[in-house]
Backbone as numpy.savetxt, mean C-alpha at the origin, in Angstrom:
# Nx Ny Nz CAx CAy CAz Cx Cy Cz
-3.39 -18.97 10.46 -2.18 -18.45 9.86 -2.37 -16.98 9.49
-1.72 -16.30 9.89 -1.63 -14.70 9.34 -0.95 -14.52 8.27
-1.57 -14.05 7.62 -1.23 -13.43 6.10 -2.03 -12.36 5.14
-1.29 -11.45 4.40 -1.91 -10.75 3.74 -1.63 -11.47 2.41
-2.84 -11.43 1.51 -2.92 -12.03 0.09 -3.42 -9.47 -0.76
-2.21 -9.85 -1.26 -2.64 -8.79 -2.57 -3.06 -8.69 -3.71
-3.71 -7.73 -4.43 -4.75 -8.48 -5.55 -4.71 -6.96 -6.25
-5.17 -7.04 -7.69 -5.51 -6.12 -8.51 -4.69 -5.09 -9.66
-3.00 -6.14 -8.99 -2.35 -5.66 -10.25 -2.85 -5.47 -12.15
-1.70 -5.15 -12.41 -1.98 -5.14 -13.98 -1.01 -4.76 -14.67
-1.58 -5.09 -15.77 -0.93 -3.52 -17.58 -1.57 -2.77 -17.58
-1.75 -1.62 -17.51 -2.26 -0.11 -17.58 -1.45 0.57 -18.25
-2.40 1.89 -19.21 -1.48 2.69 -19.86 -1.59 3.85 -19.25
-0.57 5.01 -19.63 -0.33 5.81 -18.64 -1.39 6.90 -18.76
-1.63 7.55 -17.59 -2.46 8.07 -17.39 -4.00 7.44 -17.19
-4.08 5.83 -16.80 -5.10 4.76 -16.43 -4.92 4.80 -14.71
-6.07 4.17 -14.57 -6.28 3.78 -13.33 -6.37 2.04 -12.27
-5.91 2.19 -11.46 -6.04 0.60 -10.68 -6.50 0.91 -9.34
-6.88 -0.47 -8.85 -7.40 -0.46 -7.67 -6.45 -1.49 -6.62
-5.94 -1.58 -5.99 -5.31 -2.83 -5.31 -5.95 -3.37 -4.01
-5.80 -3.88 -4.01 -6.49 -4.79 -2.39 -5.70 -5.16 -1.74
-6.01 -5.57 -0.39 -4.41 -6.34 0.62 -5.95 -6.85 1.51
-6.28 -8.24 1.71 -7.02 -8.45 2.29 -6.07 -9.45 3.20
-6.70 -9.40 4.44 -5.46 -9.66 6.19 -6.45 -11.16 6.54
-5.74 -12.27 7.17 -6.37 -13.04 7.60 -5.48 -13.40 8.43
-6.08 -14.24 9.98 -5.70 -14.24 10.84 -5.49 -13.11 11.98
-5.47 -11.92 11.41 -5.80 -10.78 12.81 -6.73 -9.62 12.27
-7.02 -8.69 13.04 -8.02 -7.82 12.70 -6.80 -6.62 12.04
-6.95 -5.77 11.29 -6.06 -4.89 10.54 -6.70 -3.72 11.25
-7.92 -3.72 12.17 -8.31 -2.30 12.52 -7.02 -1.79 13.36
-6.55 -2.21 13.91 -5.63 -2.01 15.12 -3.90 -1.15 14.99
-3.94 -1.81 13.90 -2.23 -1.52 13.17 -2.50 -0.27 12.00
-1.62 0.57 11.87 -0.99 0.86 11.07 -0.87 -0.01 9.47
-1.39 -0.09 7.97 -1.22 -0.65 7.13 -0.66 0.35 6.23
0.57 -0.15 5.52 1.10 0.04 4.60 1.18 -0.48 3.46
1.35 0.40 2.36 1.42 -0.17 1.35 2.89 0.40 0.48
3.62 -0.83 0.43 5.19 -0.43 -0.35 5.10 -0.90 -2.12
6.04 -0.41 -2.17 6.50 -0.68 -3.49 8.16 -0.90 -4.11
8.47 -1.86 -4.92 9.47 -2.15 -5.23 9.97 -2.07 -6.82
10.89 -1.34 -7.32 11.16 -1.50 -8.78 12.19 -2.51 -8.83
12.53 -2.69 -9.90 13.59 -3.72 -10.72 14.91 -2.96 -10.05
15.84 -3.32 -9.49 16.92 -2.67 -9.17 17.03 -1.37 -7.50
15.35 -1.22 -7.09 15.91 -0.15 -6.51 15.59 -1.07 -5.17
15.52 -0.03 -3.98 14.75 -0.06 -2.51 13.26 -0.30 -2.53
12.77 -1.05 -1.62 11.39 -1.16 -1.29 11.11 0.29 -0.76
9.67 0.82 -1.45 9.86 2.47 -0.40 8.48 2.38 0.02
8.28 2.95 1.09 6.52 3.16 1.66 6.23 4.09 0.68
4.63 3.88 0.28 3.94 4.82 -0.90 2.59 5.42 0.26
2.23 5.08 0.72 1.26 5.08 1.66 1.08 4.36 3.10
0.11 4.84 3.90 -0.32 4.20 4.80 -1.58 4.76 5.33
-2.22 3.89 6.10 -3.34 4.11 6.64 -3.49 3.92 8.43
-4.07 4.46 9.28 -3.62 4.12 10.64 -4.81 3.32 11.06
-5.20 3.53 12.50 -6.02 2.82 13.42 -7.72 3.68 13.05
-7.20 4.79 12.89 -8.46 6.13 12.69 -8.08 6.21 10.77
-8.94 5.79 10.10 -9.08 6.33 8.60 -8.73 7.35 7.82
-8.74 8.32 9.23 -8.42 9.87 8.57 -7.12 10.38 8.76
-6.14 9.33 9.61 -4.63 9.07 9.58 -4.19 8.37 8.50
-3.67 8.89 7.57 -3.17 8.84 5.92 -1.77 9.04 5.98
-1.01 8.34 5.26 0.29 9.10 4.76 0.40 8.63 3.20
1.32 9.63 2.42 1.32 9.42 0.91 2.71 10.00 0.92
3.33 9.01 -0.03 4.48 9.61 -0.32 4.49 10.87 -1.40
5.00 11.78 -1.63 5.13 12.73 -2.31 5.19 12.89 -3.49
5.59 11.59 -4.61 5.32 10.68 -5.59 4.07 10.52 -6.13
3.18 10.12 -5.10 1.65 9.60 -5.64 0.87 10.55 -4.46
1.15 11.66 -3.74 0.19 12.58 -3.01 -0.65 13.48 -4.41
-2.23 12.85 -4.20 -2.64 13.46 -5.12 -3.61 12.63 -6.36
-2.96 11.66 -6.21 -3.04 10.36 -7.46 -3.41 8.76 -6.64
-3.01 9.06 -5.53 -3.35 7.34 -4.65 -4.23 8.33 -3.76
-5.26 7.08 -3.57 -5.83 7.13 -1.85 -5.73 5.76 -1.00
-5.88 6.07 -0.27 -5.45 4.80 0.61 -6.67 4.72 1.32
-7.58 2.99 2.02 -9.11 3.18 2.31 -8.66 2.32 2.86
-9.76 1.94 3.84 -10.00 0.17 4.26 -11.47 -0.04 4.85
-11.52 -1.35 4.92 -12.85 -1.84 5.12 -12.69 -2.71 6.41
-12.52 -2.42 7.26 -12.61 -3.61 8.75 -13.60 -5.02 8.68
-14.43 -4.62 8.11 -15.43 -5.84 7.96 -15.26 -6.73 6.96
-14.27 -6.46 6.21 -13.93 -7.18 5.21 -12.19 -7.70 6.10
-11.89 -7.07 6.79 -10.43 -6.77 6.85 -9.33 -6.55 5.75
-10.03 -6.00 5.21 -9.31 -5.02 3.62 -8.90 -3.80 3.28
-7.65 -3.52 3.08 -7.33 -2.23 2.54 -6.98 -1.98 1.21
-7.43 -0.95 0.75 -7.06 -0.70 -0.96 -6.67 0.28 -0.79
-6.17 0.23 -1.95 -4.92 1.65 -2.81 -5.80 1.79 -4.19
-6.24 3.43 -4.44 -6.75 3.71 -5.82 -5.83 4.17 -6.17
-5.17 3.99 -7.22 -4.25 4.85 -8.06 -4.41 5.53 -9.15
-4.68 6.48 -9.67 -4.98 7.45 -10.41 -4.07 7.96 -11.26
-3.96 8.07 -12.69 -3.07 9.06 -13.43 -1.61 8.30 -13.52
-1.71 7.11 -13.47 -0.59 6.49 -13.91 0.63 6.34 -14.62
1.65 6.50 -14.05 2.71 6.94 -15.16 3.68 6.13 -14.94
5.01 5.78 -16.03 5.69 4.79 -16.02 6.11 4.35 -14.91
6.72 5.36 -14.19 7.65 5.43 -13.05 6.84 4.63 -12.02
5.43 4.58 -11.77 4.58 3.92 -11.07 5.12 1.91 -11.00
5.52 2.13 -11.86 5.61 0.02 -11.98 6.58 -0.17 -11.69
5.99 -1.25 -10.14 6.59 -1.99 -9.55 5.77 -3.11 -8.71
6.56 -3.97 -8.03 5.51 -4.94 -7.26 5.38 -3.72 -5.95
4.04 -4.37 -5.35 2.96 -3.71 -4.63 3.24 -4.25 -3.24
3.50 -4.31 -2.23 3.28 -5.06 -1.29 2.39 -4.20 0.37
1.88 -5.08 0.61 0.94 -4.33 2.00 1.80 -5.06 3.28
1.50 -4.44 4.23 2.27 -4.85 5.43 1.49 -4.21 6.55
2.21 -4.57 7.86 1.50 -3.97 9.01 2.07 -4.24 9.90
2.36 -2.78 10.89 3.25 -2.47 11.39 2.78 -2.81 12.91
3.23 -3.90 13.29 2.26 -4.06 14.66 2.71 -3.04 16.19
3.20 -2.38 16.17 4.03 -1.56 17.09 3.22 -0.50 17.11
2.92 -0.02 15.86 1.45 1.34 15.88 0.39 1.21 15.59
-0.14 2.72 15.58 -1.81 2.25 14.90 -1.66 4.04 14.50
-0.20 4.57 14.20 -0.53 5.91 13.40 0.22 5.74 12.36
0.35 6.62 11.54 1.17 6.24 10.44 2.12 7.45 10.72
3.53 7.48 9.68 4.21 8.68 10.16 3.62 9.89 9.31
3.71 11.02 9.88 3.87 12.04 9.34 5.48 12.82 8.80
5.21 12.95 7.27 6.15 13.50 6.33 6.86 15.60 7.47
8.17 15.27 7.45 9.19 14.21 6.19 9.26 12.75 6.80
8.67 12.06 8.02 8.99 11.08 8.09 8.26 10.12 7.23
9.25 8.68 7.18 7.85 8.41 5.97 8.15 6.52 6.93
7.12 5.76 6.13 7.01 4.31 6.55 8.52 3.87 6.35
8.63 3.61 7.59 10.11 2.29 7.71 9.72 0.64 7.43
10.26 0.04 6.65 9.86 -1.24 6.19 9.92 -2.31 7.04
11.26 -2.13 7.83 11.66 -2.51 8.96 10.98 -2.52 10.20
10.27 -1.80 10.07 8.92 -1.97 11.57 7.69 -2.55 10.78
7.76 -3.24 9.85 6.17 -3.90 9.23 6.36 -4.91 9.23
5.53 -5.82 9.57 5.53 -7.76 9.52 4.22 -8.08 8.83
4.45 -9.21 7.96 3.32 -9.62 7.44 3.22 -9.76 6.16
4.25 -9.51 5.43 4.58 -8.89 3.79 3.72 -10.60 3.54
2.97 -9.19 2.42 1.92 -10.19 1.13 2.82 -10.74 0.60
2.39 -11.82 -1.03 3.55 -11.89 -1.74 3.65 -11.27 -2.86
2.85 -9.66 -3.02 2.61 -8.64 -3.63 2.43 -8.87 -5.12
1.48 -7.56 -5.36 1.20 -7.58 -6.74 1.98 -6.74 -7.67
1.88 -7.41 -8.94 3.06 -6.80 -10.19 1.79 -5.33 -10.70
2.25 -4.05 -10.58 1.89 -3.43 -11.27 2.52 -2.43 -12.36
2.31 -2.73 -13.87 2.71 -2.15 -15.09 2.68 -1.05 -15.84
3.03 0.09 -16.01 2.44 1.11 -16.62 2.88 1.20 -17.66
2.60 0.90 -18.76 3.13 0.94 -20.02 2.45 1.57 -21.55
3.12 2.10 -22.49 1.94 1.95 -23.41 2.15 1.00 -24.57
């Protein structure tokens, strides 16, 4: 069965740090394009990041360029999100995905379409509060 399981939400206060995970089972994640979205109470799911086929193909939304990195581990088939410098606006659920059609991510202004990703975790709650 293919699925991504996400991990490492929280309560954090602002200006704290998290780590998230999206670990893939059932296919190899080296191959695709992985994203990582995010959703608030009321708005759009928006891409925050991605990672491609090559490691050093990154995208960050303009939001968290600066404050997230985006990594992965093939041997684990795991990708994480560090998030750094946390601020309210940050909390929402987390979700990873993967876009099986690529293996680049877009380059800004284009950014991750949600609509080309299959695989949605059942994402993690992350809080920034004080």
């Amino acid at each position: 069965q293919v699925q991504f399981v996400a991990s490492g939400g929280g309560l954090v206060q602002p200006g704290g740090s998290l780590t998230l995970s999206c670990a893939a089972s059932g296919f190899s994640l080296d191959y695709y394009a992985i994203g990582w979205f995010r959703q608030a109470p009321g708005k759009e799911r928006e891409g925050v990041s991605c990672i491609g086929h090559s490691a050093a193909n990154t995208y960050y939304a303009y939001s968290v360029k600066g404050r997230f990195t985006i990594s992965k581990d093939n041997s684990k088939n795991t990708v994480y999100l560090q998030m750094n410098n946390l601020r309210p606006e940050d909390t929402a659920i987390y979700y990873c995905a993967a876009n099986l059609m690529r293996s680049t991510c877009p380059s800004p202004p284009a950014t991750p379409l949600k609509h080309e990703y299959d695989y949605w975790g059942q994402g993690t709650q992350v809080t920034v509060s004080s």
